[in-house]
Legacy VTK file of the C-alpha trace (Angstrom):
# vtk DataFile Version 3.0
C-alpha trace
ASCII
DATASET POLYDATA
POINTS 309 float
110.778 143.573 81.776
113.007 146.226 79.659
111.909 149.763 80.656
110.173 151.693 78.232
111.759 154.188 75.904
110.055 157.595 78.090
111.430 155.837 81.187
115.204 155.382 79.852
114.984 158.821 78.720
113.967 160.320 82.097
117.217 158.586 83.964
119.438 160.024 80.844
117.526 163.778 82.014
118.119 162.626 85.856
122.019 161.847 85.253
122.904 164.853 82.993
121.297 167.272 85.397
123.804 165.878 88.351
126.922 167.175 85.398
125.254 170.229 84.116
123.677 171.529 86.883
120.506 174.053 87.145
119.909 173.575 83.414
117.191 170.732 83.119
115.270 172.557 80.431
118.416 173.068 77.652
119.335 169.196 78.508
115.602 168.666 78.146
115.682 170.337 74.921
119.073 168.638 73.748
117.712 165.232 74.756
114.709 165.621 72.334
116.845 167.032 69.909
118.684 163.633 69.888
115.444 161.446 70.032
113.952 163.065 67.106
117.068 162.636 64.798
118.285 166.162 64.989
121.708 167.840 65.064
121.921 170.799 67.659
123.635 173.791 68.196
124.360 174.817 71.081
125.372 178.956 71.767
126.359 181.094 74.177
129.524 182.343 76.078
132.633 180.134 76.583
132.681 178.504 80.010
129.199 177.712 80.526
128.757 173.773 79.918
128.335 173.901 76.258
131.023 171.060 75.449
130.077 169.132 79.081
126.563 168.840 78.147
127.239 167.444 74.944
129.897 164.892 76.738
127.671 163.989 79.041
124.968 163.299 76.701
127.021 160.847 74.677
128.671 158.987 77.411
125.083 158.537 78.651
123.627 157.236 75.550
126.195 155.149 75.237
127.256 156.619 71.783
131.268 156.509 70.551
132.087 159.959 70.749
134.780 162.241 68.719
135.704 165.909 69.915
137.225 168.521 66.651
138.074 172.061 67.901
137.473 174.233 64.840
139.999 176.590 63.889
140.598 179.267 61.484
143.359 177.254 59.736
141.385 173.733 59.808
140.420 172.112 56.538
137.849 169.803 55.460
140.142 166.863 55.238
141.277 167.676 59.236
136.977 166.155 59.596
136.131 164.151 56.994
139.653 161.884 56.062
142.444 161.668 54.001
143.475 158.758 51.683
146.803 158.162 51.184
148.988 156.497 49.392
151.181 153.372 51.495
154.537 152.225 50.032
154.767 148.973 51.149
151.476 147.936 50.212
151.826 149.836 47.081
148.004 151.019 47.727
145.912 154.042 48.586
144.395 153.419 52.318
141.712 155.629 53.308
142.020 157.008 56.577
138.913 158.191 58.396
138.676 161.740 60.341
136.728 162.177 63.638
133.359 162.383 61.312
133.327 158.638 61.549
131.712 158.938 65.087
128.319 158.529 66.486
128.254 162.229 68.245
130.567 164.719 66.831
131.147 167.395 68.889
131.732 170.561 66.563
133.984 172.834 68.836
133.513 176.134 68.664
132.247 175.489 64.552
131.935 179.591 64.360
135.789 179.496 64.369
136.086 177.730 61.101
136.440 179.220 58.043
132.651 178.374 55.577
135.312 176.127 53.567
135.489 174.031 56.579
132.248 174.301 57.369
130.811 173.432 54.409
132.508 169.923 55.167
129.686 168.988 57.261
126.965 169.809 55.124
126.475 166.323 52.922
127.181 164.420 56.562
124.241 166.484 58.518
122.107 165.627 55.863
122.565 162.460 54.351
124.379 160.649 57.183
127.233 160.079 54.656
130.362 161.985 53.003
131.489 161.412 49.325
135.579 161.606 49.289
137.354 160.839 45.757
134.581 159.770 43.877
133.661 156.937 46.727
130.862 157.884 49.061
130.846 156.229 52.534
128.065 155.648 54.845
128.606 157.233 58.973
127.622 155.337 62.055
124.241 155.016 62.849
122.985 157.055 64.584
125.029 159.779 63.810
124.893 163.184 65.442
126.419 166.397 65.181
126.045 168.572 68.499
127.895 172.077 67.391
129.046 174.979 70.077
129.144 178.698 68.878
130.708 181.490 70.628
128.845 184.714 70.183
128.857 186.137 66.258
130.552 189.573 68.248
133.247 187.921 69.433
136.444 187.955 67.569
137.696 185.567 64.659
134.079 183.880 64.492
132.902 182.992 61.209
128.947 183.452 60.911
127.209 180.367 60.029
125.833 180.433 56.403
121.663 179.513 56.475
122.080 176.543 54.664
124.401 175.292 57.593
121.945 177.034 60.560
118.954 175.056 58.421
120.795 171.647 59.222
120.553 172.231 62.855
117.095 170.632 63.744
117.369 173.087 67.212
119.588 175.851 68.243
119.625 176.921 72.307
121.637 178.519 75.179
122.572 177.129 78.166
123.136 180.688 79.684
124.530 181.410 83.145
124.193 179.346 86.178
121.565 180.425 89.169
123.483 181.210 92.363
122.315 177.694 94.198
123.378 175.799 90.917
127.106 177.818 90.816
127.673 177.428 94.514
127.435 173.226 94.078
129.157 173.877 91.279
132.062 175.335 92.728
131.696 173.077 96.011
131.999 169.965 93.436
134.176 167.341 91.457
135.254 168.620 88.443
132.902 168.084 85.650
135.587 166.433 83.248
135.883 163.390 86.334
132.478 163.797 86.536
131.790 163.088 82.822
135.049 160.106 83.284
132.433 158.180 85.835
129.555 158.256 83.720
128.634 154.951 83.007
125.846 154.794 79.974
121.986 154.982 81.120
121.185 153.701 77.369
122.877 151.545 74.704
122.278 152.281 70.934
119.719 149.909 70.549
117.460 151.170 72.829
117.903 154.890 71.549
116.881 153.241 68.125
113.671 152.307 69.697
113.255 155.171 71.522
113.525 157.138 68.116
111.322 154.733 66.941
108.468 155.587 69.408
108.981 159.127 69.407
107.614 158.747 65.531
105.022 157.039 66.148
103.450 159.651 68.750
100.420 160.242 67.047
99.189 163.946 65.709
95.527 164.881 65.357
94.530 166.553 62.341
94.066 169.828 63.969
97.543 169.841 65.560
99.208 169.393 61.818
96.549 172.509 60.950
97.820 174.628 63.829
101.694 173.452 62.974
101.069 174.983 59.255
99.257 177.910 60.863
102.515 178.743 62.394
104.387 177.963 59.294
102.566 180.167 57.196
102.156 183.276 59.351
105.563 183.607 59.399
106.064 183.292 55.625
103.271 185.844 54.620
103.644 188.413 57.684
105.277 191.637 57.265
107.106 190.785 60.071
109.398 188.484 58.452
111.598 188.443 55.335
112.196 185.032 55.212
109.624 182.427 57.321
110.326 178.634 57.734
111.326 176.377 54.920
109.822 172.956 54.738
112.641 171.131 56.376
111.631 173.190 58.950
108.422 172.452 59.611
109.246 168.948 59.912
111.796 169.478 62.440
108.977 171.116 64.216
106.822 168.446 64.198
109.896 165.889 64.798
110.624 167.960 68.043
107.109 167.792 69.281
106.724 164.428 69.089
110.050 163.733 70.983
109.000 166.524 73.553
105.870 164.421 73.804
107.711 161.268 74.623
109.495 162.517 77.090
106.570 163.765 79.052
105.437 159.786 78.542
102.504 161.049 76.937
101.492 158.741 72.809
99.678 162.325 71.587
101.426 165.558 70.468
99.602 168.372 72.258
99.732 172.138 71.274
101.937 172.934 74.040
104.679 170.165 73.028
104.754 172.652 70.012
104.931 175.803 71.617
107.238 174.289 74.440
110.259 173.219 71.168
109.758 176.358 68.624
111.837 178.551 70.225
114.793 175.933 69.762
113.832 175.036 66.219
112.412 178.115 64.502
114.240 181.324 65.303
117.466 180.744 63.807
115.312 179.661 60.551
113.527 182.852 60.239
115.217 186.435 59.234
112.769 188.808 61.069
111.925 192.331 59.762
111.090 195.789 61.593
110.413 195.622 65.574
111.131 192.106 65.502
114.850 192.681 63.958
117.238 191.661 66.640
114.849 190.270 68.845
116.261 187.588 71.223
114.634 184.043 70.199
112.614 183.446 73.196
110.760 186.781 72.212
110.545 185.727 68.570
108.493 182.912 69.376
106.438 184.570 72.051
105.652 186.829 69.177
105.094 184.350 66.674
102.539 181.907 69.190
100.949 185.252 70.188
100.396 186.009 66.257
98.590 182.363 65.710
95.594 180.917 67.599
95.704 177.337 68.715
92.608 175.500 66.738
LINES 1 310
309 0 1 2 3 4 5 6 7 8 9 10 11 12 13 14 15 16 17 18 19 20 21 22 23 24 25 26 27 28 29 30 31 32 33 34 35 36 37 38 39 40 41 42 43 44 45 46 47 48 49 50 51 52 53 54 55 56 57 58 59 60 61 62 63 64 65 66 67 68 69 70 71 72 73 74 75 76 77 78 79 80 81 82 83 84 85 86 87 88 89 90 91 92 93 94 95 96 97 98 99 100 101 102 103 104 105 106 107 108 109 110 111 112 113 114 115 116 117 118 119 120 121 122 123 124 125 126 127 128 129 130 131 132 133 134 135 136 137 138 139 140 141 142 143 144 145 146 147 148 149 150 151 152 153 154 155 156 157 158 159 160 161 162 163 164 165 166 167 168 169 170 171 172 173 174 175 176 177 178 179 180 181 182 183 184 185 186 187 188 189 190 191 192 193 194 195 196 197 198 199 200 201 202 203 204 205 206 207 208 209 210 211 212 213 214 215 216 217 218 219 220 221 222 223 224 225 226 227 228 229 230 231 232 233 234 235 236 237 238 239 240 241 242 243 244 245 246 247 248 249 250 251 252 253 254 255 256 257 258 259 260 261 262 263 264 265 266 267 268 269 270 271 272 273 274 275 276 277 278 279 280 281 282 283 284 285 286 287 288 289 290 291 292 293 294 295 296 297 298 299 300 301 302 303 304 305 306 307 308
């Protein structure tokens, strides 16, 4: 008998924690990123896993993957494709760029300039990209998992909010605890790690495992307390700009993924509370005390702000 889809997820969660180690809550949050049909963005300082996690992740989905390290001189034909014209055929031949993958990993996407950027924008929405007049459908599924060095740091690009919106979650991986460095250092090297990974899931059974995480079932007064948060945060003084619709619905696709991974078929208040601070801070522009807050203190203000029904 096949296992079921919260069982295969918990051996994906078991095998990425033995590559990215001390971090099973950001792999946690990654993985139901994935399940719920989001793209992710993953930032913090150079060095820290960012690009292993998102490796790992695909090898152990089983997903073809495709690596582009964004640059300042990169252009949106270096992602998307050229077509060009072949002599002996005497026809045009489209040639397909690393966006024709089932995980792109988005290198360092800060780097880009928003010309380049802006390249991914049809793709992370409509799972497609529209070259010379033709559009063409991307694998299925199709994910984008994006690294992003600090905005401080030099020739980085900030992230327009259009982009940021396409991003169902954005989280840190952060440093290491002392324990986790020490194996760390006493270990293989994470890129043979990542080389021995054999998939823990095939496409097919991430379909269905996508398919469950929908059909996790919300009460009534769980949608009431999800547009409780939404609304707080577009009427309160404490924000200039709350959380659009598309956001809301990554909240509530988050949740239920969350949910499926604790093997639970009901979205609870805390399956909220436990995704917002990967899906709504980098949605929101905050406003007096809360300007410049970090995100994990956003949302501690926010769930503080809004009683659970």
């Amino acid at each position: 008998m096949p296992n079921s889809p919260s069982k295969n997820l918990q051996r994906v969660l078991e095998a990425a924690s033995d590559v990215v180690l001390g971090k099973p809550h950001p792999i946690r949050m990654a993985l139901a990123c994935l399940v719920a049909r989001g793209h992710l963005l993953i930032e913090d300082m150079p060095g820290v896993g960012k690009t292993t996690l998102a490796h790992a992740l695909a090898r152990l989905l089983g997903l073809q993957f495709a690596r582009v390290q964004f640059t300042s001189d990169m252009l949106p034909a270096d992602l998307l494709g050229t077509t060009i014209f072949e002599r002996d055929s005497g026809r045009f031949r489209f040639h397909p760029g690393p966006v024709f993958a089932q995980v792109l990993l988005a290198d360092e996407i800060n780097r880009a300039t928003p010309k380049a950027q802006s390249a991914l924008l049809e793709a992370m929405e409509e799972r497609q990209v529209t070259l010379d007049g033709e559009t063409r459908a991307l694998p299925q599924p199709f994910f984008v998992i994006a690294t992003q060095n600090p905005a401080h740091q030099i020739g980085t690009f900030p992230l327009p909010e259009s982009q940021l919106d396409r991003f169902m979650m954005r989280i840190e991986l952060g440093y290491p605890a002392r324990d986790a460095e020490r194996a760390l250092l006493a270990g293989m090297d994470r890129r043979q790690l990542i080389a021995q990974l054999a998939p823990v899931m095939d496409p097919t059974e991430l379909e269905a495992a996508q398919a469950a995480a929908e059909r996790i079932h919300a009460a009534p007064a769980l949608f009431d307390y999800v547009l409780a948060l939404i609304e707080h945060t577009r009427g309160a003084p404490e924000f200039e700009v709350g959380l659009s619709p598309r956001g809301g619905l990554a909240l509530m696709a988050a949740a239920r993924a969350w949910a499926l991974l604790a093997g639970r078929d009901h979205v609870l208040p805390e399956d909220v509370q436990a995704v917002a601070p990967g899906v709504i801070p980098h949605r929101l522009l905050p406003a007096g005390e809360l300007r410049g807050r970090s995100a994990p203190d956003l949302t501690a203000a926010l769930i503080a702000a809004v009683p659970v029904p």
